[in-house]
C-alpha positions in Angstrom: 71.3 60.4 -42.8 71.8 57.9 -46.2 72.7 54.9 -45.3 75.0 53.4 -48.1 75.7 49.8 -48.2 78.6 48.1 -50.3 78.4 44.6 -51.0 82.2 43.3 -51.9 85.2 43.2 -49.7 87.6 44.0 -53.0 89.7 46.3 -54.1 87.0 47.8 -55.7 84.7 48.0 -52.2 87.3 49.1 -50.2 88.3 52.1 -52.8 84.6 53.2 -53.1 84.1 53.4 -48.8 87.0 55.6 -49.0 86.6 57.7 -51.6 82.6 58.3 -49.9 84.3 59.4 -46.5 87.1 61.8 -48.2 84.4 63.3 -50.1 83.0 64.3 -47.3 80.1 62.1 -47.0 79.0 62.0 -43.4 76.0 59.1 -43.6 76.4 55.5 -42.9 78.7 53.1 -44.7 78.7 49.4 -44.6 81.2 47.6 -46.3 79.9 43.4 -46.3 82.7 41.4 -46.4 82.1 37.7 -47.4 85.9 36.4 -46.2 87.3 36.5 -43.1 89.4 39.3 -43.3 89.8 42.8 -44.0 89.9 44.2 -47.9 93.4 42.8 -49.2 95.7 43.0 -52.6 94.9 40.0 -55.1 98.3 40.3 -57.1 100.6 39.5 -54.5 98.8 36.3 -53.2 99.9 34.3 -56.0 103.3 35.5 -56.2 105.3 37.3 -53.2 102.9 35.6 -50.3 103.0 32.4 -51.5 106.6 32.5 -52.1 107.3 33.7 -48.0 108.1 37.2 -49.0 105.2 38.9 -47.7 103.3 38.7 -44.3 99.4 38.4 -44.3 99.0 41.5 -42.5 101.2 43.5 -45.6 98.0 42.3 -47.9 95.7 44.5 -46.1 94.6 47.6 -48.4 94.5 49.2 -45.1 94.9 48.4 -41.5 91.7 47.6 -39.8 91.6 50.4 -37.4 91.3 52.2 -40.9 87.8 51.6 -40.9 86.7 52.2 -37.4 88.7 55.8 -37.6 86.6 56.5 -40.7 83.5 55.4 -39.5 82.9 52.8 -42.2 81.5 49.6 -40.2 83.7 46.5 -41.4 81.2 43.6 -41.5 83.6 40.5 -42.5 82.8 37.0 -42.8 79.1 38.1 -43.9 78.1 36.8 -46.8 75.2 38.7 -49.1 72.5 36.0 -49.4 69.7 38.2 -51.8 69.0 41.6 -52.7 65.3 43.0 -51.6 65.2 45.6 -54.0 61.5 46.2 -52.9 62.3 46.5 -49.4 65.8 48.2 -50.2 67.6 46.0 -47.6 70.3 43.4 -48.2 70.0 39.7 -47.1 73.0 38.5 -45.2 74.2 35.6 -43.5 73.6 37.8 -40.5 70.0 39.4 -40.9 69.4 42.2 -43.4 70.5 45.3 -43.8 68.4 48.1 -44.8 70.0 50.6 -48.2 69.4 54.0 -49.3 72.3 53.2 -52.1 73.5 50.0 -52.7 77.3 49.0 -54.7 77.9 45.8 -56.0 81.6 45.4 -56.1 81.3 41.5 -56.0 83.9 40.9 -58.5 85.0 37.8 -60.5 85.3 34.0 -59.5 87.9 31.8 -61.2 86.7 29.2 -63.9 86.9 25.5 -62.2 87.0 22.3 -63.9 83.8 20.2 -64.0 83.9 17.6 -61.8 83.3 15.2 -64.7 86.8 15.3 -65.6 88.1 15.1 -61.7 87.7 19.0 -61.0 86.5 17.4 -57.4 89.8 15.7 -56.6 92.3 16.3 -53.9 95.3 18.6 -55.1 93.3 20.5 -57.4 93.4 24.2 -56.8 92.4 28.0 -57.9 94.2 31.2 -56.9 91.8 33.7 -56.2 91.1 34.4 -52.4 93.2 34.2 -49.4 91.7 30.7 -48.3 92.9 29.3 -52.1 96.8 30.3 -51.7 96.7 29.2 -47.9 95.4 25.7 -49.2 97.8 25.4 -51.8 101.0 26.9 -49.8 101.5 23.0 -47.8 101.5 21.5 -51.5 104.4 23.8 -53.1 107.7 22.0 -51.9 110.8 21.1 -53.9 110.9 18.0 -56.5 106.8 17.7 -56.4 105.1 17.5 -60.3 102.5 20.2 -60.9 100.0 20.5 -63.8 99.1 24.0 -64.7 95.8 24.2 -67.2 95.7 27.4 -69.1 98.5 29.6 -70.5 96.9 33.2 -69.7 98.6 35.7 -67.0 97.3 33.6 -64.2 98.4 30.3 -65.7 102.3 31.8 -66.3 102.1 33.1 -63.2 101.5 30.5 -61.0 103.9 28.6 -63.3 106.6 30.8 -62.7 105.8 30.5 -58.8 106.1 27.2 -59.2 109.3 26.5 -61.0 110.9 29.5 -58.2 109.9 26.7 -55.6 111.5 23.7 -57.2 108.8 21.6 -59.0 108.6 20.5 -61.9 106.0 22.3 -64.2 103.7 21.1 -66.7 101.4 23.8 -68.8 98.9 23.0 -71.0 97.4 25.6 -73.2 93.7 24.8 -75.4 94.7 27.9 -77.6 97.3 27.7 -80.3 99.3 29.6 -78.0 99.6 31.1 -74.5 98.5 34.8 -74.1 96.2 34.6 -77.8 93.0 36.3 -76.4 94.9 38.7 -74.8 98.5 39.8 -76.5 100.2 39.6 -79.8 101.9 37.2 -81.3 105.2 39.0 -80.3 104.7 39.0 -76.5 103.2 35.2 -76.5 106.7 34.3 -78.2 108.7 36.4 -75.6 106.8 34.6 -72.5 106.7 31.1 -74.1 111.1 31.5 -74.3 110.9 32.7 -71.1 108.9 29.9 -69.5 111.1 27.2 -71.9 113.8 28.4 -70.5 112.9 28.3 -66.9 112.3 24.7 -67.7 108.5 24.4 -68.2 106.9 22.3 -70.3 104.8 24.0 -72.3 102.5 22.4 -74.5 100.3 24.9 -76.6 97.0 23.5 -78.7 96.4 20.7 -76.2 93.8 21.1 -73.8 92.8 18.4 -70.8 90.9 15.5 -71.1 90.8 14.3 -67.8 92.5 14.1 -64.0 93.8 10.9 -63.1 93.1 9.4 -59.8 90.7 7.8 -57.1 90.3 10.6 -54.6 93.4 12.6 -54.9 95.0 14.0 -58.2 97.5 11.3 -59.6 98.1 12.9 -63.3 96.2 13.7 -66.3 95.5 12.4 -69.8 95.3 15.5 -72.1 93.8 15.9 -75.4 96.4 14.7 -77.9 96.3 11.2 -75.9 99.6 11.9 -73.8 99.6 11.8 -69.6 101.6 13.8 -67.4 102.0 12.9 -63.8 101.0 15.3 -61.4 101.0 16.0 -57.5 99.2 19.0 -57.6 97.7 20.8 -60.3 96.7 24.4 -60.3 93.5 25.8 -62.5 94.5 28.9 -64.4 91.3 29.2 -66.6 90.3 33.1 -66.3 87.7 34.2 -64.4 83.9 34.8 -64.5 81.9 38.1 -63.4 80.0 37.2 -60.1 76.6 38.9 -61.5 74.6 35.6 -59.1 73.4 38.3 -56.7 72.4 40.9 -59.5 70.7 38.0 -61.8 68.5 37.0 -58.8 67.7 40.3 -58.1 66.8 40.9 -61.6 69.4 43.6 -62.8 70.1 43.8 -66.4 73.8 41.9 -67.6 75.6 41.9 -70.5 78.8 40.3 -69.6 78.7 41.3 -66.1 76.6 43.7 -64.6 75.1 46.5 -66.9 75.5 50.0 -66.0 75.1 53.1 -68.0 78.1 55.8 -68.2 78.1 56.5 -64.4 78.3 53.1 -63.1 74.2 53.3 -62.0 72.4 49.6 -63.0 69.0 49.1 -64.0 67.7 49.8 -60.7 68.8 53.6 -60.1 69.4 52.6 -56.1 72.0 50.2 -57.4 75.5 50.9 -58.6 78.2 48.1 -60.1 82.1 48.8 -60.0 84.8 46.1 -60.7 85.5 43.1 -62.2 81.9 42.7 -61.9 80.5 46.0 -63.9 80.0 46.2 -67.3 80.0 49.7 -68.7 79.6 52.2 -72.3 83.1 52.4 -73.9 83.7 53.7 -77.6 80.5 52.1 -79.9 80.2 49.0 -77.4 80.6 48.1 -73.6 83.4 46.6 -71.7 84.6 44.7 -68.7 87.8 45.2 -67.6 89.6 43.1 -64.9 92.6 44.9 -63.1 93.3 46.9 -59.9 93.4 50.0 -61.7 90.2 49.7 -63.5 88.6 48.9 -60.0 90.3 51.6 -58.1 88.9 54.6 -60.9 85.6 53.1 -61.5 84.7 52.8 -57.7 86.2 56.2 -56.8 84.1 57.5 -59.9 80.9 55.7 -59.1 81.4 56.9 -55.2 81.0 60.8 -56.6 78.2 60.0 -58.5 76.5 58.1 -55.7 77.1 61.6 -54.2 75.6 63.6 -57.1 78.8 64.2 -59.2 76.8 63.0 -62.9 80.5 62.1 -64.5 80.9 60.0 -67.0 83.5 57.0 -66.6 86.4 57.0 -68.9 88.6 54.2 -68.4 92.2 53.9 -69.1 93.1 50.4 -69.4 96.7 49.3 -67.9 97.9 46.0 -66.0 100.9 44.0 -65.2 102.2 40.5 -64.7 105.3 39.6 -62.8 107.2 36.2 -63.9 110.5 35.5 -62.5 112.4 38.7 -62.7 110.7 40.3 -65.8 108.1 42.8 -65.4 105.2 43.1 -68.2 103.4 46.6 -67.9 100.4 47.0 -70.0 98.8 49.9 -71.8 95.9 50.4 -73.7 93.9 47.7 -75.4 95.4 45.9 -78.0 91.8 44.9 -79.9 91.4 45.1 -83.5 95.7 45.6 -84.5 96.5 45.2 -87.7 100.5 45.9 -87.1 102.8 45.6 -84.2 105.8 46.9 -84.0 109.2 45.8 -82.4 111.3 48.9 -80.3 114.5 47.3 -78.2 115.6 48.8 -75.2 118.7 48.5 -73.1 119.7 45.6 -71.2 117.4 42.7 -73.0 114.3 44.9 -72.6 112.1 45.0 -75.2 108.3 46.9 -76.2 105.7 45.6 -79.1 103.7 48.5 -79.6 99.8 47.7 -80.9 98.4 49.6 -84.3 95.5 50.2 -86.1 96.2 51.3 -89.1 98.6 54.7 -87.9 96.7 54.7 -85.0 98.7 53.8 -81.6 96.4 51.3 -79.6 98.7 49.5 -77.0 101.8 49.0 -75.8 103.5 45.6 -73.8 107.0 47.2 -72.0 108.9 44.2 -70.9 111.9 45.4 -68.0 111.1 49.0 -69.8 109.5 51.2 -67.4 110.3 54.3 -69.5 108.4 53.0 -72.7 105.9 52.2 -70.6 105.4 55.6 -69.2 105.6 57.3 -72.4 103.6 54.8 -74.3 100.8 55.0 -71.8 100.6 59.1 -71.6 100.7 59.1 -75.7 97.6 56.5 -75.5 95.5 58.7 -73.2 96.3 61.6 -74.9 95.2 60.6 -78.2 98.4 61.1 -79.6 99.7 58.2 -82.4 103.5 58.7 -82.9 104.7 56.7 -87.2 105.1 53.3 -85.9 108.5 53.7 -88.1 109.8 56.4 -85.8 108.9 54.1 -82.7 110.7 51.5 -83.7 113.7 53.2 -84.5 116.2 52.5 -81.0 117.5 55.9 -81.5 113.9 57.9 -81.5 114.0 59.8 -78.5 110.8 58.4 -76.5 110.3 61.5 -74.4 110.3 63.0 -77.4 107.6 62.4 -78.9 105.1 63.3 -76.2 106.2 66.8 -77.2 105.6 66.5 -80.5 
């Protein structure tokens, strides 16, 4: 009887638990939970949960008696202390926990401000876990002045959240504009309209100098000398890998933790999926941070933990919702030369990514059906004349026949 132990409570954990079981494993499973509460969905904390729309209990990936039926013991509120690779046990909160195979699923932490510049002051907030949106949900309440720092996905998010809820919104973006390490020039112009015309104030190439105040957030003096009043303000700074467990333990990293093609580490007991995992893609590696990436990459390392020997290949998509336009994202949009503009009905709109002739990525915005076809030409190797894409009356279906 293996005893497999899972160290993350994630989307990634709770996908690679129950991908062991429907394959058929029949040894032990532990899945080490460091919060409170069962395996839940990130995306909607931040958005339908904090606006009311969605019950705690709707979050859950599963229900709790999930894991009981299956056999997989649920150990939440137990946090993973140290790895004893030598030993092969896990040190927890709780006493330690002996491993045939180990996953690290441990994810990503959000970037905080220093406390030099008042990162330690009342009102200032991340949206990552549970525990952040409940401490932030008493603050969000009509005519208060929020401060959003950063103008990535997280950032427009929580600004869109925000304005949906009645305050008024301040963003600040470092970059020369919002989305620039991840999206075109195109798709930062659509969102920065968007958000100007929701009524936030978005202030691109400025980045925070400091938060005002004594012991609770007051405002903030920003880069170009200005200061904006603020009654809460909300951290939207990307997130980190968590590799602290791995680096102690003295696994190899390279942004995030480094695994070869079948998610295995540098320790062959230990495997890495998520955020967290680093992993062989095209000439380099690569870390990718969505629920879809997580989902694949722990159901694939979960075979091979089993003896499967198959190779990840990932297939990059995400999304953002803000207000009531949906962003669907396919592909990876690194190293375009050329995008290209395709109009769809109603307002929606597509900027698909090129290298040369070669189709990269697409961003569908309220176009589900550019989306779908974009994303099946991308995984398929197939790079439609960016001329005949961007022509309204090219038949999209189309092309995947061609």
């Amino acid at each position: 009887m293996e005893r497999i132990v899972i160290v993350g409570g994630g989307q990634a954990g709770a996908s690679l638990a129950a991908r062991l079981r429907a394959k058929g494993f029949d040894g032990a499973v532990t899945l080490l939970c460091a919060e409170p509460v069962p395996p839940y969905q990130r995306p909607p904390l931040s958005k339908a949960y904090l606006l009311g729309e969605m019950e705690e209990e709707r979050l859950y990936l599963r229900p709790e008696k999930f894991y009981a039926e299956k056999d997989i013991e649920l150990r939440l509120d137990c946090a993973v202390e140290a790895i004893d690779r030598a030993a092969g046990e896990v040190v927890t909160s709780r006493g330690r926990i002996p491993y045939d195979q180990l996953a690290l699923c441990t994810g990503s932490a959000p970037r905080r401000l220093p406390q030099a510049i008042g990162g330690a002051l009342g009102g200032v907030h991340v949206v990552r876990t549970l525990a952040d949106v409940q401490a932030l949900e008493p603050e969000v309440s009509p005519g208060r002045k929020a401060l959003v720092v950063g103008g990535g996905y997280i950032g427009l998010e929580a600004a869109a959240v925000l304005i949906k809820s009645g305050l008024t919104v301040t963003l600040v973006e470092m970059a020369d504009r919002i989305l620039q390490r991840v999206a075109s020039q195109e798709t930062s112009a659509y969102f920065r309209a968007l958000h100007e015309g929701h009524g936030v104030d978005l202030r691109e190439g400025i980045g925070l100098e400091r938060l005002l105040g004594e012991r609770r957030v007051t405002g903030a003096r920003l880069t170009d000398g200005s200061e904006v009043a603020a009654d809460l303000v909300i951290v939207g700074a990307g997130i980190v890998p968590d590799t602290a467990l791995a680096e102690a333990a003295g696994l190899a990293l390279d942004n995030g933790i480094r695994t070869d093609t079948s998610g295995r580490t540098s320790d062959p007991k230990i495997w890495a999926a998520g955020d967290c995992a680093s992993f062989p893609h095209g000439t380099g590696r690569m870390r990718l941070e969505s629920v879809g990436n997580a989902i694949d990459q722990a159901e694939c390392v979960a075979d091979n933990m089993l003896g499967a020997e198959r190779d990840y290949a990932a297939k990059p998509w995400f999304w953002s919702d803000q207000y009531d336009v949906k962003l669907q994202i396919a592909g990876l949009g690194t190293g375009h030369d050329r995008v290209v503009t395709r109009p769809g009905e109603g307002g929606a709109v597509s900027f698909w990514y090129y290298a040369g002739e070669t189709l990269l990525a697409l961003d569908a915005i309220n176009d589900p059906r550019a989306y779908m076809v974009g994303k099946r030409l991308i995984e398929s190797g197939k790079s439609p004349a960016p001329d005949v894409v961007a022509d309204p009356e090219t038949d999209l279906k189309a092309l995947l026949r061609a």
